[in-house]
C-alpha positions in Angstrom: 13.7 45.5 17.5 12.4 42.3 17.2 13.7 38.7 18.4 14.4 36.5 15.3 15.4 33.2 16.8 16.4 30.7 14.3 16.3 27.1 14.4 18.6 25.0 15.4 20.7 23.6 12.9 20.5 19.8 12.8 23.1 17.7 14.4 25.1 14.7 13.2 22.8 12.4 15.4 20.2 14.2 13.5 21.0 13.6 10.5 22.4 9.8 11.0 18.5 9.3 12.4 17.5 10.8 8.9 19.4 8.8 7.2 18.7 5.6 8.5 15.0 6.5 8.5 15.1 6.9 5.0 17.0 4.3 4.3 14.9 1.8 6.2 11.5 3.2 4.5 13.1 2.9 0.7 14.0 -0.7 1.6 10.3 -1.4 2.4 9.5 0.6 -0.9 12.0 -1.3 -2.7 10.1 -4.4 -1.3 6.6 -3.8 -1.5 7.7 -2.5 -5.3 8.9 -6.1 -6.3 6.1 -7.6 -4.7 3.9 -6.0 -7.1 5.3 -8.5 -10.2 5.8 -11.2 -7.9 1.7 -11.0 -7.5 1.2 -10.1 -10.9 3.1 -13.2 -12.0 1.3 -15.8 -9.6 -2.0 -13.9 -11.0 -0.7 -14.8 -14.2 -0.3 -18.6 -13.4 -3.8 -18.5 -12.9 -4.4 -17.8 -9.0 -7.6 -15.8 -8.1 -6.8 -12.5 -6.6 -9.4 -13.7 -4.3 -7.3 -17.2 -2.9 -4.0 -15.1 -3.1 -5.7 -12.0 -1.0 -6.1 -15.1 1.6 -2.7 -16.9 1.4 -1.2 -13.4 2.1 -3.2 -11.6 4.9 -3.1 -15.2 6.7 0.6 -15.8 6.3 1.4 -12.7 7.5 -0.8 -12.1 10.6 0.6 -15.7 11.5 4.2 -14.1 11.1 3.3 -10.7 12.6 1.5 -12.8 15.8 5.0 -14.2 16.4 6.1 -10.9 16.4 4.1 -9.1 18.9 4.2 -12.2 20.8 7.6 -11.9 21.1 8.1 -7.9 21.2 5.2 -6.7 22.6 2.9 -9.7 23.9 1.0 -7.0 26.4 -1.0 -5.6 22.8 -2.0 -9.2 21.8 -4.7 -7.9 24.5 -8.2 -6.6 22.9 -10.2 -4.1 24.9 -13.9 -4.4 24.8 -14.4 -1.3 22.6 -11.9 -2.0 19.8 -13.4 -5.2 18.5 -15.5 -3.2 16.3 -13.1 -0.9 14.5 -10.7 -3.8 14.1 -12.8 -6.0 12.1 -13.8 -2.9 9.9 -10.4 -2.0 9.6 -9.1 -5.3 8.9 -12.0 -6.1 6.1 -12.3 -2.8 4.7 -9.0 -1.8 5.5 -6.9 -4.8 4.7 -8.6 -7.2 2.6 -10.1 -5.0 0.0 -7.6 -2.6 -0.4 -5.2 -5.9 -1.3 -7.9 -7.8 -3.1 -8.8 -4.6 -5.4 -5.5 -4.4 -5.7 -4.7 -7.9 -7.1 -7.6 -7.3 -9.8 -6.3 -4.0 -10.9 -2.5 -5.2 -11.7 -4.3 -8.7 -13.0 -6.0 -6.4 -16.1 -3.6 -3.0 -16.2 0.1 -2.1 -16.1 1.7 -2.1 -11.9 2.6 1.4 -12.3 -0.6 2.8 -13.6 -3.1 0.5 -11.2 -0.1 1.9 -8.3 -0.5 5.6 -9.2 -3.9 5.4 -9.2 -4.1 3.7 -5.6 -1.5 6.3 -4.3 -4.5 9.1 -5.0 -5.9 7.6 -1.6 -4.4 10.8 0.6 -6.5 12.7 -1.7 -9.9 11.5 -0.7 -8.3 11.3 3.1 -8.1 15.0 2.9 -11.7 15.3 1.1 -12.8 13.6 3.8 -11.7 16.0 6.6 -12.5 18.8 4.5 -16.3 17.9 3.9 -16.9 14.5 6.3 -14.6 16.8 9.6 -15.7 20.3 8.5 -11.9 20.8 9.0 -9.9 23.9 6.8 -7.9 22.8 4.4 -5.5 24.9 2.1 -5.8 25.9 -1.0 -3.0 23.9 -2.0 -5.1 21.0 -1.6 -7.3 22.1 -4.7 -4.7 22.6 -6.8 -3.5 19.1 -6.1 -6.3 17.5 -6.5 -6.5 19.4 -10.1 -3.3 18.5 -10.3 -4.4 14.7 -10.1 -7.0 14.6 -12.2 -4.7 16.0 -15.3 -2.4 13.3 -14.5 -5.3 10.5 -14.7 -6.2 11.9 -17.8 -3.1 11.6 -19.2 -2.6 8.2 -17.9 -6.1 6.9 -19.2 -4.6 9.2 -22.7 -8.4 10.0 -22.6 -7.5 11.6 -26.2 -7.7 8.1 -27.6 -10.5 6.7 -26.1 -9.7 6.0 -23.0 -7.2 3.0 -23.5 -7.4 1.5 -20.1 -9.3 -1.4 -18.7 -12.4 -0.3 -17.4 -12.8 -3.3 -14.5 -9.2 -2.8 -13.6 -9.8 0.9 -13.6 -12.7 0.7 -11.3 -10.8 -2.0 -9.1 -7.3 0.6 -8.6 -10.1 3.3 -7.8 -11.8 0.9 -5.4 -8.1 0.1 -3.6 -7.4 3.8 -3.3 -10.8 4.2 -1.6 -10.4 1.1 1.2 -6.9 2.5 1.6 -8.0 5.8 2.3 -10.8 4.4 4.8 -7.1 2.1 6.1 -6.0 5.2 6.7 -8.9 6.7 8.4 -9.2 4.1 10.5 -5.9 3.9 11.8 -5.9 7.6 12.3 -9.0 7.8 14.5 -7.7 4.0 16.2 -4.4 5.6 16.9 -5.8 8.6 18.5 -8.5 6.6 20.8 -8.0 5.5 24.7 -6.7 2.2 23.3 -3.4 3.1 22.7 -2.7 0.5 20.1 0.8 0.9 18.5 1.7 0.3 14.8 2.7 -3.1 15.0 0.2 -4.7 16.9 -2.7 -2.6 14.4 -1.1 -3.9 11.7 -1.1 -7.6 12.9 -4.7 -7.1 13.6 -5.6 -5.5 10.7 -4.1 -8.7 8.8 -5.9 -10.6 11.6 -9.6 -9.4 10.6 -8.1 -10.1 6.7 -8.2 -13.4 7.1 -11.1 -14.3 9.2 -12.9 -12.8 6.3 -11.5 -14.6 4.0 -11.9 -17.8 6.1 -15.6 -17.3 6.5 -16.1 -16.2 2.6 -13.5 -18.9 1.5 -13.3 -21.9 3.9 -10.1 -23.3 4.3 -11.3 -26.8 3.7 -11.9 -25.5 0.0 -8.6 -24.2 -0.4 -7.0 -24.9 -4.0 -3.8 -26.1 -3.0 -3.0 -27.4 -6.5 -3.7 -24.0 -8.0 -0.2 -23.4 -6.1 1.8 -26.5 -6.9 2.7 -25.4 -10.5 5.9 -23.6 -12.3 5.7 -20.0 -13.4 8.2 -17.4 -15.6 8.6 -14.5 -13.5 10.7 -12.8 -16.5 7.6 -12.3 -18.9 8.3 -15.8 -20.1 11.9 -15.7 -21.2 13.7 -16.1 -17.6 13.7 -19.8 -15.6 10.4 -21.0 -14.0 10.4 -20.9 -10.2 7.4 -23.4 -8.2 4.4 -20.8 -7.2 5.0 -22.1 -4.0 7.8 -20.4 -3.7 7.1 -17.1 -5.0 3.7 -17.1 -2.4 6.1 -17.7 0.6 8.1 -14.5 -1.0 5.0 -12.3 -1.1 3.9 -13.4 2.4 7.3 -13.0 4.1 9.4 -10.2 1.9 6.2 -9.0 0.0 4.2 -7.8 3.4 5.2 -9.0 6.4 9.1 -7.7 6.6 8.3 -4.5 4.6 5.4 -3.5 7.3 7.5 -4.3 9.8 10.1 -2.4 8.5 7.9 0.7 7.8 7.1 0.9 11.6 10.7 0.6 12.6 11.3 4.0 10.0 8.7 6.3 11.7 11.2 5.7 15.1 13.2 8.2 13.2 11.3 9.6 10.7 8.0 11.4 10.8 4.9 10.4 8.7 4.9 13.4 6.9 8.5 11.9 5.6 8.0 8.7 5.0 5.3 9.6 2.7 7.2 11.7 0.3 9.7 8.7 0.4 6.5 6.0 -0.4 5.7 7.9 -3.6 8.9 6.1 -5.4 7.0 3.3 -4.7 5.5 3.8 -8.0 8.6 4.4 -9.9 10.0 2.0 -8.5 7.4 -0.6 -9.7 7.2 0.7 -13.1 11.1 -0.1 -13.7 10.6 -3.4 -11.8 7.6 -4.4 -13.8 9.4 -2.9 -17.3 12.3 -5.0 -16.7 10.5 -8.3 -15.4 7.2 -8.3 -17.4 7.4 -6.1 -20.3 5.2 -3.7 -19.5 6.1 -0.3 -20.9 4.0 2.9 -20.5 4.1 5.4 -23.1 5.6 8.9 -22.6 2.1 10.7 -21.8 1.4 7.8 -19.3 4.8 8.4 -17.5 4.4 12.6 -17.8 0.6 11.6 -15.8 2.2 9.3 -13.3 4.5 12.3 -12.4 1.8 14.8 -12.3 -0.5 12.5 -10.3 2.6 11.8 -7.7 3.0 15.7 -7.7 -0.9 16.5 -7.1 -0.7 14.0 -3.7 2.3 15.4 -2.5 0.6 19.0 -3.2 -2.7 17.5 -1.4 -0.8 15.6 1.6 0.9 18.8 2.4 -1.9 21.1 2.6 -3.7 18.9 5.0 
């Protein structure tokens, strides 16, 4: 007769970590969801994804840098080795993931240019499958099947394909520098350095902005491009200073919801969060409905859904 041991059932502490894990991870979702108009509407005002890519990876490594001082001043250290992987992981990783980013929501819909970035796991696991050599299951196929019905329907490829095309190719190009972010942070993670989350991520911004320094000097910063009045409500709400809504992006837009996304995996495991992550989208969509007008039609929401369903499907087969 054989020994069937079940697992053990979780306990209250369990589950009140859960809970809290959850909870902590939605409210960087939540956040990182409304930063999506918040961009969106300074784009509008007629920043260049470009200036605002710099304003934001500059503010928040400054804010981060307090941080890690404060926290964990031991990983403000850099090892000989890691310069390398830092600077790729910051300019690839960091930079052109938010700059693609910034172009895509600039010429399409928040939700769709969101869904479309959130198809990065699947290359990830294309990646190990043909760059590793590593097994993957089937289930992985089927997502990625999955995925590509769900573009189609977004695109509604029936009607011509009624998407931008640049803004297309720039949600496409953000998917693939996130899925290279997550590469990197993987194979960082996993090296002799042992570099935790929160000093990565302060780096990552770090190598952002030296990029951005060097391609955009600071000297020929466009400070008035800021100074002006923008209608965050699609033009029918009251106008708020730009400078105002930056220092929102910087602070609430990326530097409190990263930091709050490390504090989650403490109690929550990757594999987690990410289901939790993919209401980013959702989440967005409403946002961007309510704030900016933007509705998708039914056949663009059924896609998003399919496309969310194909990741999941993908991340759990690697």
């Amino acid at each position: 007769m054989t020994d069937m041991t079940l697992p053990p059932l979780p306990t209250a502490h369990d589950r009140r970590r859960l809970v809290i894990g959850y909870a902590v991870y939605l409210t960087a979702a939540c956040l990182f969801a409304l930063n999506g108009t918040i961009v969106k509407t300074i784009l509008l005002s007629g920043v260049s994804a470009a200036r605002l890519s710099e304003i934001r990876a500059t503010g928040a490594f400054l804010i981060l840098f307090v941080v890690v001082l404060i926290a964990r001043p031991r990983a403000l250290r850099i090892q000989r080795g890691e310069w390398g992987i830092l600077l790729a992981y910051g300019v690839i990783g960091v930079a052109m993931t938010q700059f693609l980013f910034f172009v895509a929501i600039e010429r399409m819909p928040i939700g769709i240019a969101l869904v479309i970035e959130f198809t990065a796991p699947i290359f990830v696991v294309l990646y190990a499958r043909f760059g590793r050599r590593e097994l993957v299951r089937s289930t992985v196929w089927i997502g990625l099947a999955l995925a590509l019905v769900g573009l189609a329907f977004i695109a509604q490829v029936w009607q011509g394909f009624v998407l931008n095309g640049v803004g297309v190719l720039a949600a496409f190009g953000a998917a693939l520098a996130l899925a290279l972010f997550y590469v990197m942070a993987e194979q960082q993670r996993r090296s002799g350095y042992q570099r935790d989350a929160l000093s990565l991520t302060m780096w990552g911004m770090a190598g952002s902005a030296a990029f951005w320094a060097i391609a955009q000097p600071w000297w020929s910063f466009p400070w008035a491009d800021f100074a002006g009045l923008s209608e965050p409500l699609a033009g029918s709400g009251p106008q708020l200073p730009l400078s105002t809504l930056t220092t929102w992006m910087i602070v609430m837009g990326t530097a409190l919801p990263f930091t709050l996304i490390i504090v989650s995996l403490a109690y929550i495991t990757a594999a987690q969060a990410s289901i939790v992550g993919m209401l980013e989208p959702v989440i967005a969509s409403i946002i961007a409905w309510i704030a900016l007008a933007e509705v998708l039609t039914p056949a663009q929401i059924i896609g998003g859904v399919v496309v969310l369903a194909g990741v999941y499907l993908a991340e759990r087969g690697r």
